[in-house]
N, C-alpha and C positions, 0 to 999 in steps of 0.2 A: 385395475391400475394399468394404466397403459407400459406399451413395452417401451425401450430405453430410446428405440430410434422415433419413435412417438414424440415420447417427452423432448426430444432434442430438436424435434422436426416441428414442436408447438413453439419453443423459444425462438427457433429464427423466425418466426412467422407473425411475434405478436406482435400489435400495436404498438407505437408511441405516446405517449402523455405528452398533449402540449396544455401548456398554463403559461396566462400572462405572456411576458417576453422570453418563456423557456421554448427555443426551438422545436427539443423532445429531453426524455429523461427515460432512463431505462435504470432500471432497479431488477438487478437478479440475485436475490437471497440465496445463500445455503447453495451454489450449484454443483458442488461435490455431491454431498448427499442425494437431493434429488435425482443428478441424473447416472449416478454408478453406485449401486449398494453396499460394495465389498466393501471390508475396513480394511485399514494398513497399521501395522505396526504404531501404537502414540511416541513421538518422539518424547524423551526427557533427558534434560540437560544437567550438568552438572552443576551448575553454575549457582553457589547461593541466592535463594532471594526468587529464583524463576519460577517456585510450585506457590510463591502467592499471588493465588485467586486470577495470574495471567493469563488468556485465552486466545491471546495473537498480536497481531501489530496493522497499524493501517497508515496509510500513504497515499499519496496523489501522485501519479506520472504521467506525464504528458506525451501525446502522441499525437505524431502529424496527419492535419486531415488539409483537403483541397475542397475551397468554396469559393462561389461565386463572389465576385469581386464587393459588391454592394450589400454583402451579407458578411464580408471579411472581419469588418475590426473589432468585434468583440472576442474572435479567435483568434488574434494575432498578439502574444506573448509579448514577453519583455527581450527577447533575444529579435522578435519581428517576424519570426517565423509562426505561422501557422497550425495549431493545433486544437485539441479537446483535452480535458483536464480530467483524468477517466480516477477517481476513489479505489483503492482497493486494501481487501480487509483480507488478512492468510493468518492461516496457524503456525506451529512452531515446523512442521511438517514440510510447509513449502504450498500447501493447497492453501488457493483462495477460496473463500469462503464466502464474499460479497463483495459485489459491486455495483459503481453508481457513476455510466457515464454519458456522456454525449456535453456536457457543460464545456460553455466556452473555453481556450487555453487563459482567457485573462483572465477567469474566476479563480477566488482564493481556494486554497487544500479543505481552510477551514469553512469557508462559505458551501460548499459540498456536502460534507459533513455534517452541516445545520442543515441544508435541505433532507439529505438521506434522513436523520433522526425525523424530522416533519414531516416523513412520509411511511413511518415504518420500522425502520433500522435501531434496533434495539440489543443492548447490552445486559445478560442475567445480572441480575441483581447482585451483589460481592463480586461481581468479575469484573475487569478492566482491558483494554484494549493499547497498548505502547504507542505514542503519538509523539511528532517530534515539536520544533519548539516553536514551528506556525501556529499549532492548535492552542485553545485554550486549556490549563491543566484542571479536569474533572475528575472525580471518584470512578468514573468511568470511560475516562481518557487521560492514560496519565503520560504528563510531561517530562521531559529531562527539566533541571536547574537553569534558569535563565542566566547568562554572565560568568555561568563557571566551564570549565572546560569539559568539552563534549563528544567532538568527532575521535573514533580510535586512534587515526592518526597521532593526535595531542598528545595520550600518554606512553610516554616515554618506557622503556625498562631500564631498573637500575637495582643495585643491589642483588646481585646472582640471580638477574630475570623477573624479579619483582618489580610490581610496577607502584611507587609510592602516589601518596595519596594526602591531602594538605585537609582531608577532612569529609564529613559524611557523605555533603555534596558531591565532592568529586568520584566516592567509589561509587554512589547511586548511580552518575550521572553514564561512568565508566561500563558498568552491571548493562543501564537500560541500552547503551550503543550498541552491546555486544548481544542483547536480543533483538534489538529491532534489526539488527542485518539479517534477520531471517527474510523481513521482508523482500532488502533491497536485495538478496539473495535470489526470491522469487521473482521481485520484475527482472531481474537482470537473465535469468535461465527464461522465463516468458519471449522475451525482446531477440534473445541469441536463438530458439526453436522457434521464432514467427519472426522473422525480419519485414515483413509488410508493416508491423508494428514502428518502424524507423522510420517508412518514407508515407509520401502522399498519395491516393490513386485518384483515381477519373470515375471511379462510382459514385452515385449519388447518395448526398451526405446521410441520410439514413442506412443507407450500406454498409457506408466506412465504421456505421457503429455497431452495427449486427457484427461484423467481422474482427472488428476488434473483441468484442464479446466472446462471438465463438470462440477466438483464440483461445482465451481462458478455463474456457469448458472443456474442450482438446487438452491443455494444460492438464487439468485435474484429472481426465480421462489418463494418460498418456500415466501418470504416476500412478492413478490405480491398477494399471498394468505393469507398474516396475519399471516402468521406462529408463533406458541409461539416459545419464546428461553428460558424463564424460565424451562420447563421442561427440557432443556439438562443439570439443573446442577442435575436434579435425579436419570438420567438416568443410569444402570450399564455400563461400557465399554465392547462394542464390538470387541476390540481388547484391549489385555493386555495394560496394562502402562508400566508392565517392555519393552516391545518389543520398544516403541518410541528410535524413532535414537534424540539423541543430537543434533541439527544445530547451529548455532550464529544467534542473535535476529537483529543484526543489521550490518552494516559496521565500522570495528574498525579504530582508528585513521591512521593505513595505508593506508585504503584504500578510507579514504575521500577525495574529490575531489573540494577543497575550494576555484575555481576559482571563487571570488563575483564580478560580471559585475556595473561601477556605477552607469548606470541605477537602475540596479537592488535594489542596497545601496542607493540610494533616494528616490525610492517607501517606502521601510522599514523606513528608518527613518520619511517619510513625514505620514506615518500612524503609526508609534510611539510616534511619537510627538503629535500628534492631541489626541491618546489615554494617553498619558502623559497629557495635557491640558485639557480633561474633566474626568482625576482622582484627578486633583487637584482643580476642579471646581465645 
């Protein structure tokens, strides 16, 4: 087996996959694992409801890339700005675990997602992956409650800090926001230790993807080593703030993709309910 600076020094180096009208697509599985062996402490939460069969959360966030003008509009988002729609899959921990980028900024979360699974990208069997409410809800993507209240903002506290709740849906829906901010947890400490990740460069756009890449692998390295993140709220910025390109946080209601299978709609409700029956108990 080769040594670590090996394996890191094969990943910037490989190939792109071009298909059809995909520019390129890069697929890096598992790159905690592979390329650092140590383990860290398993995070567990207190939270009911989070030792079922969950195994992380995945999201799409969008990052500014610079292309030539005649190659532009398939990358140019709903805000107009410019980017790549980069998939990323993390544990409860904060490490990513997979990702799938280089796809245009106009591609959906969920359009990604169906290519990653068509190329590979696989869920064990009884585990599931937290997806918000672009995806379709699967037995191995599950969704928050369509129409009920979702963002933590919504609920309210009331009743010496208790936060009520008008029924199953809503503490599910409440439960899933409060883990999937693991993720947005990760891109957000990612974006604030790599700020190239905000703006656009002048490398050629197969670069801009390797480095966006890299980031993540630094990322996962950086907490194998303990890395603090407190210090990055001290830190000055290394590149200005006015320079950040604007992106979109997420997929707007166009471009949700709310195919819910009913497999899928009996998983969620059969683990709603049961968290409904021991909050009423």
């Amino acid at each position: 087996m080769g040594s670590r600076r090996d394996k890191i020094r094969e990943f910037m180096l490989q190939e792109e996959e071009e298909e059809d009208d995909e520019l390129f697509l890069v697929l890096v599985p598992a790159l905690y694992s592979s390329l650092y062996e140590e383990k860290r402490p398993v995070h567990t939460s207190s939270l009911p409801g989070a030792r079922l069969n969950c195994i992380g959360a995945i999201d799409g966030t969008r990052i500014p890339i610079t292309i030539v003008e005649e190659n532009a509009p398939p990358y140019r988002n709903r805000k107009g700005t410019l980017s790549q729609n980069m998939m990323v899959a993390c544990d409860i921990d904060l490490n990513f675990i997979f990702i799938s980028c280089g796809w245009e900024g106009s591609t959906s979360d969920a359009g990604v997602l169906r290519s990653a699974i068509s190329k590979g990208f696989q869920v064990p069997a009884g585990k599931f992956y937290l997806v918000d409410g672009g995806y379709g809800n699967t037995p191995s993507f599950l969704a928050p409650y369509l129409e009920v209240r979702y963002h933590l903002g919504e609920f309210r506290r009331r009743r010496g800090n208790h936060v009520c709740y008008a029924d199953y849906k809503e503490l599910f829906n409440h439960r899933h926001a409060l883990l999937r901010n693991y993720i947005e947890r990760a891109i957000g400490v990612l974006k604030k230790r790599f700020p190239i990740l905000k703006v656009g460069n002048h490398y050629p756009i197969e670069s801009q993807i390797r480095i966006h890449a890299a980031c993540i692998v630094f990322h996962n390295i950086i907490r194998g080593k303990n890395g603090d993140e407190a210090w990055l709220d001290h830190q000055p910025p290394l590149i200005p703030p006015s320079t950040y390109v604007d992106v979109p946080d997420g997929d707007d209601a166009h471009h949700q993709h709310q195919v819910e299978l009913t497999t899928g709609n009996d998983l969620r409700d059969q683990i709603a309910l049961q968290m409904w029956n021991d909050y009423n108990n």
